[in-house]
N, C-alpha and C positions, 0 to 999 in steps of 0.2 A: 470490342471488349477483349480477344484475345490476346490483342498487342497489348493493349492494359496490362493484361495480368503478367505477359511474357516479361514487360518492362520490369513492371514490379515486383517479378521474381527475384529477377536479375538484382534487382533495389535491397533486397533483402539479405540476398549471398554478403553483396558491400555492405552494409549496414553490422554486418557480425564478426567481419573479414580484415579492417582498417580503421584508422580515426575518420572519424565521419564531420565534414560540414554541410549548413544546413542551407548551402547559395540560394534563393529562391522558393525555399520550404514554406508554403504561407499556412495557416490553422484556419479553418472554415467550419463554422459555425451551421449545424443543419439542424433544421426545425421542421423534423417529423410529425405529422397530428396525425395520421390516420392508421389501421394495424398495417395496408398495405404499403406504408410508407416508411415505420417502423420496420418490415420485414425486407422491404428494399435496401435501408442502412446494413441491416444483419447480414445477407447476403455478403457486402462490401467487407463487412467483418471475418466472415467465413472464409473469405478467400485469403485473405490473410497478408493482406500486399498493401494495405493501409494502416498507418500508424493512431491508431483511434487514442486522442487524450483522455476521453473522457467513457466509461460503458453508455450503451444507450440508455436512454433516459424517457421516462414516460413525463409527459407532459411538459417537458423539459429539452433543451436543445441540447444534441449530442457536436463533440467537438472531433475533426479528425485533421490530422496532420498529413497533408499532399506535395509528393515533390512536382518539381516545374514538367517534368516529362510523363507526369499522370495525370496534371490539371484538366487537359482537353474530354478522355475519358472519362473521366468524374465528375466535371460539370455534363457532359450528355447525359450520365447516368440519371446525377438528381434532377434533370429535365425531363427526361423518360416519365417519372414518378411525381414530378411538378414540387418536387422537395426545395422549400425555402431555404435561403440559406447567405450568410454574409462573410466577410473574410474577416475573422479575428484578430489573428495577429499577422501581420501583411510581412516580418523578414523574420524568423525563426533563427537565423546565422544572428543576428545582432545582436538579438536577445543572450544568446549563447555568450559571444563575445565580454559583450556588459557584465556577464555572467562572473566571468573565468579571470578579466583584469579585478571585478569585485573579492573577487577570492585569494588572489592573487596577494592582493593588498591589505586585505584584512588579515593572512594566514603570517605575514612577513614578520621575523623575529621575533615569535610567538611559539611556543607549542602548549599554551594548556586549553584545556578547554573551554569555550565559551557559548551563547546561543547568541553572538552578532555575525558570525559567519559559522560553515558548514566545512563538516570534519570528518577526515579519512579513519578507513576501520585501524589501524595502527592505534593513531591518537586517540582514538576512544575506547581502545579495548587497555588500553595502557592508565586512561583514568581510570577504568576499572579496575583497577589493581591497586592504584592509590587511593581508591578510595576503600578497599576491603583494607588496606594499611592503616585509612586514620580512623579510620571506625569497626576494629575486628569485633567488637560486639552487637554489631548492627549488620554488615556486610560480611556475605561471602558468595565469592564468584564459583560458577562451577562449569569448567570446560564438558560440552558433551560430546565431543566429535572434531570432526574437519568438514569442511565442505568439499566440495568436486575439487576444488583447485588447492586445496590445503589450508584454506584460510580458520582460524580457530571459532568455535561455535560459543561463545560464553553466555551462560545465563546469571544474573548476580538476584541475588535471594538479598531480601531486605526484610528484617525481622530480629522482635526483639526476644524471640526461644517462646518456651511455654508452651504448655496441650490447650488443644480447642479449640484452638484459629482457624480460619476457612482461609481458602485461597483465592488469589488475582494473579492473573498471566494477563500479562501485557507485552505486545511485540508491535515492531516496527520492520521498514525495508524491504517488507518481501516483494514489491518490487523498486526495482534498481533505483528509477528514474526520479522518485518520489522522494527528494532529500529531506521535505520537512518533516519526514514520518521518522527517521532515526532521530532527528534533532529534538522534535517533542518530544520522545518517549527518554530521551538522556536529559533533559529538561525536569522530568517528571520525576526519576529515578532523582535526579540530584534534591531535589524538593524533599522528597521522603525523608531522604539519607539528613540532610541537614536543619530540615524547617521544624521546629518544636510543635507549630501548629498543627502538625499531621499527625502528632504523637496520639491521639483517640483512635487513628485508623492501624498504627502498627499493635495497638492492645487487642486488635481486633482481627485483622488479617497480616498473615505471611504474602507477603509481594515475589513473584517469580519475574523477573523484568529481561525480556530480548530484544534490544535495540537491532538490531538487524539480522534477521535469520538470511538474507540474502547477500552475502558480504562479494562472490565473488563477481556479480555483478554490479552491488553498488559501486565499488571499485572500475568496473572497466566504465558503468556514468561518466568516471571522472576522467579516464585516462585516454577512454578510444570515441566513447559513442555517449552523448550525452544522455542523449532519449531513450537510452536501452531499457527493455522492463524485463524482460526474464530473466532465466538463471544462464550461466554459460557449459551445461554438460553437455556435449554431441548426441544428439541420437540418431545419427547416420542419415540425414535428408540428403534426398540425391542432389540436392540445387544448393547445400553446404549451410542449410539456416542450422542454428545453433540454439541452446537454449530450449526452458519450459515454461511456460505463464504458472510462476510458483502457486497462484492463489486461486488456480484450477486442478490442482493438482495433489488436494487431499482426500483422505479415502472415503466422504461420507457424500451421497450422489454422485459420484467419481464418473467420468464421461456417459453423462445423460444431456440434455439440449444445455447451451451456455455454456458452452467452450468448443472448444475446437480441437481438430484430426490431422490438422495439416500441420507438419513441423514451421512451415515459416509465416504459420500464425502468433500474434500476440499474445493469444488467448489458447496455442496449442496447449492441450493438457497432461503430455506426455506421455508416453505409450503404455504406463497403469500407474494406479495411487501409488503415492509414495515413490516414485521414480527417482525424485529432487532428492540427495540424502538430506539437506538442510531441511526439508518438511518430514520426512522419515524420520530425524537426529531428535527433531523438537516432537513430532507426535509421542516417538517414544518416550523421553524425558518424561514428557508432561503426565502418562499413566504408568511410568515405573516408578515416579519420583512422589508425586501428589496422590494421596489417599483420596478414591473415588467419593468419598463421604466430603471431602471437605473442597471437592471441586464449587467452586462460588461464581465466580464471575471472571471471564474470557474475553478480551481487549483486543485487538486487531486494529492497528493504525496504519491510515494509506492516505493518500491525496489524490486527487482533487476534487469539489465540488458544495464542501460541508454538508456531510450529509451524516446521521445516524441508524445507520441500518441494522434492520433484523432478522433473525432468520425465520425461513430457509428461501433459497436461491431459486426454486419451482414452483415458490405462490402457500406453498402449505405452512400452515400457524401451527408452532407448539401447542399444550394446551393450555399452560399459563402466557398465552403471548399477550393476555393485557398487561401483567403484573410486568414483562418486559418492557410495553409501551409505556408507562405510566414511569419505571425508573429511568427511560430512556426522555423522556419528558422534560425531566426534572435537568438530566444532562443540558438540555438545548433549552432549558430558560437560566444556568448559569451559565453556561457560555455566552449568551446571549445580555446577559448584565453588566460584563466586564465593560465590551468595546462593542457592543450593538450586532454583533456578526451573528448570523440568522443560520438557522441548519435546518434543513429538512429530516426529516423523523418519520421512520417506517418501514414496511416491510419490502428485503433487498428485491424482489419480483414488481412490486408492484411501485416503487421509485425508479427502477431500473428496467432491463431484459432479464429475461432468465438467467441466469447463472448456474453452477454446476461444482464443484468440488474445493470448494471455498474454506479457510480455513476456520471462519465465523459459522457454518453452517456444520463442521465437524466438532469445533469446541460446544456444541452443542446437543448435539446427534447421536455421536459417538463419545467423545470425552464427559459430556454430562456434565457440565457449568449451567448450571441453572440463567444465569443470565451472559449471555452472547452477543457481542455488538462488535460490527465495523462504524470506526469512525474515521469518516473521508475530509481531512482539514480544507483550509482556505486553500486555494480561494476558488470562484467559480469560473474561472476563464481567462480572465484578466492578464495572467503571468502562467497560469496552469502549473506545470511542474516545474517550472524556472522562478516561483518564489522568491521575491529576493530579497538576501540577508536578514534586511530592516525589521522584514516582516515575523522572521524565529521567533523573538520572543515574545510578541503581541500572541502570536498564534501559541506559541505552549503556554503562556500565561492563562488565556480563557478557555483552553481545554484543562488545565490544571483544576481550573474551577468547577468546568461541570462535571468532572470523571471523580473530583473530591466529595460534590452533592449527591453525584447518583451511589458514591459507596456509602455515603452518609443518610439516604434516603431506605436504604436496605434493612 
C-alpha cells in the first residue's frame, strides 16, 4: 500500500503540472453495503491519490477513477474489504477524445451562445454583457472581484425593481470538471431573461445567478487536465498538488469529518474557510449585497448522479427540514415529468458520506436561506462528467421545470 500511495503521489504532482491523458484510466464502479466497507472506500478518499467521480454514496455504488499504475493496489484493497465492484467505463482517454473532436466541431465558426455544445468563461461572460445590453431593464451584471488567476467574478441580477421581493442565488462550476453545471445554470438565466412564462416568478423574486464561481479551473478542464475539480491557488504542498475542493471550503462546519487535510486530496479543504477568494468574493456578495430578511432560497448546481440534497453534511435537520423536503419533492416530480429522469431526494449525510464545508450547508447555516438545495444533474455514471453535448439541453430543460415548481410551490 505504500508503493500505492508513493505512485499516486507522484500521479497527482502530474495531474496539476501538465496537459494530462487518460491512456488506460478505467472508472470502477464499487458497491459498498456494510459501514466497514463504506469506511474502507473513505480511507481510499482520505489519502487523496484517487480521483473519486462520484462522493460516497449510501446504498448506492461509489465511482472512482484509477490509473493503470494503481490498478493492482486497488483491486487488493477492495479484496481486503470483499468490496463488489465492476469497471464502468473501460478507456477514459476515448471518452476524452470524442469529447474534444465534439467540441471541436460544434465550437467551429460560431461564437454565440448555445446549449448544443459547451463554452469557455470568455464566451459566456461576454453574453453577459449582451444580454444586460438588450435587456437594460431586466439585467445587470455586477463584477465582484477576480479570482486567484485574475479571471472576472460576474454575478448578473435578473429583475424587474420594486420593494418586497425575496431572493434566489443560484451558482454553477464550483467544480471545474462538471461542465453541465455552468451550461444549465446559463440555460436557466437565459430562460428568465427571455421566456414571458416566467414573468409570475420575476413579480416575485430578484434572481442573483453565478454560472461559475470557479472559472479558473473550469478553464484549465478545458486546456490541461480535463478531470480537474478544484481551484488552481498553491498552498505550498511539498509533492506540488495545487488547488482546493472549492465545495469544502466554506465557513459553516469548516473542517470537521468530510473533507480532507491533505493538500493532494480532492476533497482538501484548504487550510481555513474562505481560503478560495472565489468562495470568500461570493460569500461576501451574497451578505453585503442581499438583505438578510429576504434571503429565500439558495441553489447549488453540480454533477453527477441526480440527486437533490439537503442540508447539513453531519446528519443534522434544520428544524423546518420537512417544509425543505416537501418543496424539494415537488422539484424531482417535475423533473421527472419532462423526460422520465428520476432524482434522489434527501438529506446530503444520509444519501451520501459525511461532508463538511459545503456551500448548500452554509447558504443555510450561516447566510440563512430558508430553503437550501444542492442539485447534482445527469447522469448517473454512464458518461459521469463527460456529458455529452446532446445531452445540455434535455438536462437544463427538466431542471428548468422542477426548480420553476419548487419556486412556484413556495
Amino acid at each position: 500500500m505504500k508503493l500505492f500511495v508513493f505512485i499516486a503521489a507522484i500521479l497527482a504532482c502530474t495531474l496539476a503540472d501538465q496537459y494530462v491523458h487518460y491512456y488506460g484510466y478505467q472508472v470502477i464502479r464499487t458497491f459498498p453495503s456494510t459501514m466497514e466497507q463504506y469506511d474502507a472506500i473513505h480511507a481510499l478518499e482520505e489519502q487523496g491519490h484517487l480521483d473519486f467521480w462520484s462522493d460516497i454514496r449510501k446504498n448506492r455504488p461509489t465511482d472512482i477513477m484509477v490509473a493503470p499504475n494503481q490498478m493492482k493496489a486497488f483491486n487488493a484493497h477492495l479484496a481486503k474489504y470483499d468490496i463488489k465492484h465492476e469497471v464502468l467505463i473501460t478507456d477514459v482517454e476515448k471518452n476524452v477524445v470524442a469529447e474534444r473532436e465534439e467540441q471541436a466541431k460544434a465550437q467551429k465558426g460560431t461564437k454565440a451562445i448555445n446549449w448544443t455544445s459547451y463554452h469557455r468563461v470568455a464566451q459566456i461572460h461576454a453574453w453577459f454583457n449582451e444580454l444586460e445590453r438588450d435587456y437594460p431593464n431586466l439585467v445587470t451584471v455586477q463584477d465582484i472581484g477576480r479570482s486567484h488567476l485574475g479571471n472576472a467574478l460576474p454575478v448578473v441580477i435578473v429583475s424587474t425593481g420594486g420593494s418586497g421581493k425575496q431572493a434566489v442565488w443560484i451558482d454553477g462550476g464550483i467544480h471545474s470538471r462538471e461542465w453541465i453545471s455552468p451550461a444549465t445554470v446559463t440555460y436557466i438565466l437565459n430562460e428568465l431573461v427571455t421566456n414571458s412564462d416566467y414573468a409570475d416568478l420575476l413579480a416575485r423574486f430578484n434572481f442573483y445567478i453565478m454560472p461559475n464561481i470557479n472559472p479558473d479551473g473550469y478553464e484549465f478542464s478545458h486546456t490541461n487536465t480535463r478531470l480537474w475539480r478544484k481551484t488552481r491557488q498553491d498552498h505550498s504542498s511539498p509533492l506540488g498538488c495545487i488547488g482546493t475542493d472549492a465545495n469544502r471550503n466554506w465557513g459553516y462546519l469548516w473542517g470537521q469529518p468530510g473533507a480532507s487535510s491533505d493538500k493532494c486530496s480532492d476533497t482538501y479543504r484548504g487550510p481555513a474557510a474562505f481560503s478560495e477568494p472565489e468562495n470568500n468574493l461570493a460569500a461576501n456578495y451574497i451578505t453585503s449585497t442581499i438583505p438578510a430578511a429576504d434571503r429565500l432560497v439558495f441553489i447549488t448546481v453540480h454533477s453527477y448522479g441526480q440527486y437533490c440534497l439537503l442540508p447539513y453534511g453531519n446528519g443534522d435537520r434544520p428544524t423546518d427540514y420537512a417544509d425543505l423536503l416537501a418543496k424539494a419533492n415537488t422539484f424531482g416530480a417535475a423533473v421527472r415529468a419532462v423526460y422520465g429522469t428520476t432524482y434522489s431526494i434527501g438529506n446530503s449525510e444520509d444519501l451520501l458520506y459525511t461532508t463538511s464545508g459545503t456551500s448548500q450547508d452554509w447558504g443555510k447555516g450561516t447566510a440563512g436561506f430558508k430553503y437550501s438545495y444542492t442539485f447534482e444533474l445527469r447522469d448517473t455514471g454512464t458518461y459521469g462528467f463527460q456529458l455529452p453535448a446532446a445531452q445540455i439541453l434535455p438536462t437544463a430543460v427538466e431542471t428548468q421545470a422542477g426548480l420553476v415548481a419548487l419556486l412556484r410551490s413556495i
